[in-house]
KOLMILO-853649 format. One record per residue: residue in one letter; z, y, x of N, C-alpha, C in turn. Coordinates in steps of 0.02 Angstrom, whole numbers, padded with zeros to 5 digits, always signed. Layout:
BEGIN
AZYXZYXZYX/...
***
This chain:
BEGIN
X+02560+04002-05410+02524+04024-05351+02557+03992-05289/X+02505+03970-05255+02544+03931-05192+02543+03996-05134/X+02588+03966-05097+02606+04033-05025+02599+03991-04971/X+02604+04046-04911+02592+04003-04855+02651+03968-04830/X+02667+03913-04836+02741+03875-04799+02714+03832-04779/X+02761+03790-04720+02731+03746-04700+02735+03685-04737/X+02792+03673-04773+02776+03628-04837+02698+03610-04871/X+02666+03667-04857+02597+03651-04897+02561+03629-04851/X+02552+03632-04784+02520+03619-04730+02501+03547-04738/X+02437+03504-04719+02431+03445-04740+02389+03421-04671/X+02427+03403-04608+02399+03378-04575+02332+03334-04567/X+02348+03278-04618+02286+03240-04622+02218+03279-04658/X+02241+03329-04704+02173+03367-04709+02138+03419-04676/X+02203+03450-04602+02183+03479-04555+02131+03451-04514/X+02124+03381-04502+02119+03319-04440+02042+03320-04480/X+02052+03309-04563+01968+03325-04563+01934+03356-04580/X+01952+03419-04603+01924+03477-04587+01879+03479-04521/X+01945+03464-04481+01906+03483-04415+01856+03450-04392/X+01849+03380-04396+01801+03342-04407+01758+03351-04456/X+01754+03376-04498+01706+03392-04534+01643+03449-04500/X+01702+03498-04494+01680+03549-04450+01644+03547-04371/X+01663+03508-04352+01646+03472-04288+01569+03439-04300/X+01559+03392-04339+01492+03375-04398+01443+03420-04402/X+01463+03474-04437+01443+03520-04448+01390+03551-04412/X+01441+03605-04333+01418+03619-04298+01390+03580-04240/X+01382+03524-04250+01335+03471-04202+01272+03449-04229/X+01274+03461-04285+01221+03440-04330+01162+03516-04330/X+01202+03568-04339+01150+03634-04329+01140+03650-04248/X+01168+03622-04190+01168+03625-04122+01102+03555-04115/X+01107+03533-04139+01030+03474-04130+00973+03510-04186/X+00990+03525-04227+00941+03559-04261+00895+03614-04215/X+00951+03681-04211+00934+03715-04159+00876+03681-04095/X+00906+03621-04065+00881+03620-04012+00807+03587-04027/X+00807+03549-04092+00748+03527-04100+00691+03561-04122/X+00694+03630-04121+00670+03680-04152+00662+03735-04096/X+00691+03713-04032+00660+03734-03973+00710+03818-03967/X+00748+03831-04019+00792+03878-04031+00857+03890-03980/X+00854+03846-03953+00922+03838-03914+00889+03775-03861/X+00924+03809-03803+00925+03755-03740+00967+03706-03747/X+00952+03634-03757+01015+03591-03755+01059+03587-03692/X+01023+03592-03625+01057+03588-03567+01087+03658-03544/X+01072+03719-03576+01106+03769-03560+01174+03745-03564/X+01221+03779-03517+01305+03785-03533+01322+03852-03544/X+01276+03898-03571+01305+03960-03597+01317+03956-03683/X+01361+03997-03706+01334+03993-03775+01298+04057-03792/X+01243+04040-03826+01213+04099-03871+01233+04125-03931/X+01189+04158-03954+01210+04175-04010+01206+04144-04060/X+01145+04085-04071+01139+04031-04103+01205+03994-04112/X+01237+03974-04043+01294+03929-04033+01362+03965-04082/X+01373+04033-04074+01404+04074-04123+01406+04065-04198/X+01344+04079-04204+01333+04063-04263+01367+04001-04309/X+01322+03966-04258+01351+03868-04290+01404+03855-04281/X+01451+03877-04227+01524+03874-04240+01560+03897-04306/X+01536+03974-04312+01564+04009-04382+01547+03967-04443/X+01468+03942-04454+01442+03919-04506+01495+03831-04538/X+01490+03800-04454+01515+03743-04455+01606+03753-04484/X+01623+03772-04436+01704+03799-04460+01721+03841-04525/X+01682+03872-04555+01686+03872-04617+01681+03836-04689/X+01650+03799-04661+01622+03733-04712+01684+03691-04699/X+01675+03680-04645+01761+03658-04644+01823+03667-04642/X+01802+03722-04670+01871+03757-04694+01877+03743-04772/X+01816+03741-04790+01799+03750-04872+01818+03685-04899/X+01791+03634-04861+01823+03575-04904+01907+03570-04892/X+01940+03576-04828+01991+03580-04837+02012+03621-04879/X+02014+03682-04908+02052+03717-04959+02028+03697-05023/X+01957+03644-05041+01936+03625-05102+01996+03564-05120/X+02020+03551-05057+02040+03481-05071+02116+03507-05083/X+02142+03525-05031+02218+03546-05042+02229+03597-05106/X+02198+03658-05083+02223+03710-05138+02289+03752-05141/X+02306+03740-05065+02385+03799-05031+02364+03807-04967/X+02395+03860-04953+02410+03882-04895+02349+03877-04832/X+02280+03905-04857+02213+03914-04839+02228+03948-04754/X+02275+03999-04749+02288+04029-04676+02311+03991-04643/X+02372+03947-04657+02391+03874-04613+02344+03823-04581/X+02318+03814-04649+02252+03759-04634+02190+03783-04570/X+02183+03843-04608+02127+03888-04545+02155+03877-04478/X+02208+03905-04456+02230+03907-04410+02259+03838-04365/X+02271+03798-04396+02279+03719-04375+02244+03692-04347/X+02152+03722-04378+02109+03681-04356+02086+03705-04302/X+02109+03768-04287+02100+03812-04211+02134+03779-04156/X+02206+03747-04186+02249+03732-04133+02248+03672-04116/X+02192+03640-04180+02169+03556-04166+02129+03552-04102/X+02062+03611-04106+02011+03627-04069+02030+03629-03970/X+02107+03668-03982+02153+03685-03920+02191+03611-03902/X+02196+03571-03949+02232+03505-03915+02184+03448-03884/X+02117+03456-03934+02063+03408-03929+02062+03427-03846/X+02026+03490-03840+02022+03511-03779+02079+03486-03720/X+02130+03512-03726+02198+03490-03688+02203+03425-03661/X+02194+03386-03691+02208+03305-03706+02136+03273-03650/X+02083+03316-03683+02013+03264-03655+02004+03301-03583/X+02032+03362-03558+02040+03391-03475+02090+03368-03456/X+02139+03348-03492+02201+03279-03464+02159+03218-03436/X+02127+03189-03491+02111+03142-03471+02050+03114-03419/X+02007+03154-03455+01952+03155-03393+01952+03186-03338/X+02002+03268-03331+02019+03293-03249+02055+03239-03221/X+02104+03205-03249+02144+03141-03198+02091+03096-03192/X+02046+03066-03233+02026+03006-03218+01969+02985-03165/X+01905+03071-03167+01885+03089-03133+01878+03132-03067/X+01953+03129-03034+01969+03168-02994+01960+03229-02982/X+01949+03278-03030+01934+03350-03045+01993+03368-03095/X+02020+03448-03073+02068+03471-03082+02059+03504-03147/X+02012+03530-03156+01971+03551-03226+01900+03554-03250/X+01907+03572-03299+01824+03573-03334+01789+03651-03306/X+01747+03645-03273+01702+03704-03250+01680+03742-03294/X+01677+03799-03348+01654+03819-03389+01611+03868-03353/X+01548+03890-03393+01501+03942-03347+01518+04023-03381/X+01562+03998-03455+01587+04086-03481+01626+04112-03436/X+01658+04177-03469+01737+04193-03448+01769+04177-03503/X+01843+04176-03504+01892+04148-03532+01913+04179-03601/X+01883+04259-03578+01880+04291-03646+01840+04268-03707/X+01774+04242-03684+01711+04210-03735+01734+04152-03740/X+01790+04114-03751+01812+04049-03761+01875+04078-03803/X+01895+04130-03785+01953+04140-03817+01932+04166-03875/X+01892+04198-03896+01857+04241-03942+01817+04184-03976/X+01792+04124-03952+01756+04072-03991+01822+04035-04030/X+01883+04025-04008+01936+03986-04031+01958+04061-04111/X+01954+04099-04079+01984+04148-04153+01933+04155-04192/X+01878+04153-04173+01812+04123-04224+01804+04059-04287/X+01825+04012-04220+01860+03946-04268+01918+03971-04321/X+01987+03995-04299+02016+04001-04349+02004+04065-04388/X+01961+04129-04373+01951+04147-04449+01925+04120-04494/X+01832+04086-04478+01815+04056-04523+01829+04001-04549/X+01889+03965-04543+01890+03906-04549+01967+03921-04615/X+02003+03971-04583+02051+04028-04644+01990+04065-04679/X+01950+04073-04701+01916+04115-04729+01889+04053-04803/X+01873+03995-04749+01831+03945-04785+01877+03912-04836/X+01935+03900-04802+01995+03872-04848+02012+03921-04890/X+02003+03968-04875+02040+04042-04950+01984+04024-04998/X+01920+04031-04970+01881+04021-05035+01871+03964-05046/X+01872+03883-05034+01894+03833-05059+01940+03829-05114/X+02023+03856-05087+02071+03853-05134+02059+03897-05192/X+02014+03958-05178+02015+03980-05252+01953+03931-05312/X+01924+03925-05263+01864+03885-05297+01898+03823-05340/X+01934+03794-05320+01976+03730-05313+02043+03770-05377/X+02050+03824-05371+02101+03841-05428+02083+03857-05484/X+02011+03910-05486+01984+03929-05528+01944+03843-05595/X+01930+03821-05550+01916+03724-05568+01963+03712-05626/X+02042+03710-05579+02068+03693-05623+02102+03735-05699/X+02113+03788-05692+02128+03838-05730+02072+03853-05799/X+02020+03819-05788+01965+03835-05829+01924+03875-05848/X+01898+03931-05789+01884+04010-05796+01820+03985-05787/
***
């Protein structure tokens, strides 16, 4: 039985997870919109947008724990903190480059904060049931 250490942690299958996940929920966010379900130019999120986050981040959670097969809560949670650097990095770069100090969001900080622990449950949820899926495989049940 594998445990959570960071030994098991596998960066490069965090990186595409999250990209996967990212896929995912961009792919049901154009769906949505083509289906007249969702405003593309809104900057609120709905409940639609909820949704496809959970749906998307779970799936990408799932192949990451199909693929690894340890430490499914690490992985979940990595790809939350991927989500927090992506972010970090691209208001680095575009608040300096564009002379704006930050990104204007139209939520509050709570509905962003609550969308980021969204990402990492389902995305720990998706990898638990990956890795068992992925154990049960091999074990022969």
């Amino acid at each position: 039985m594998h445990t959570e250490h960071l030994q098991n942690l596998k960066p490069s299958w965090v990186l595409f997870g999250w990209f996967v996940s990212v896929a995912v929920v961009s792919l049901i966010a154009l769906v949505l919109a083509a289906l007249g379900l969702a405003d593309p130019d809104a900057s609120a999120v709905g409940v639609w947008g909820v949704a496809a986050i959970g749906i998307g981040f779970f799936l990408g959670g799932l192949v990451t724990g199909a693929r690894v097969g340890a430490a499914p809560i690490l992985h979940g949670v990595s790809m939350g903190i991927v989500s927090l650097l992506v972010w970090f990095f691209a208001n680095l770069a575009f608040g300096e480059t564009l002379d704006a100090t930050t990104w204007r969001a139209a939520g509050a900080p709570a509905l962003y904060a609550g969308l980021l622990i969204l990402q990492m449950a389902a995305a720990a949820l998706g990898a638990r049931y990956g890795s068992r899926q992925q154990r049960r495989a091999t074990a022969g049940v």
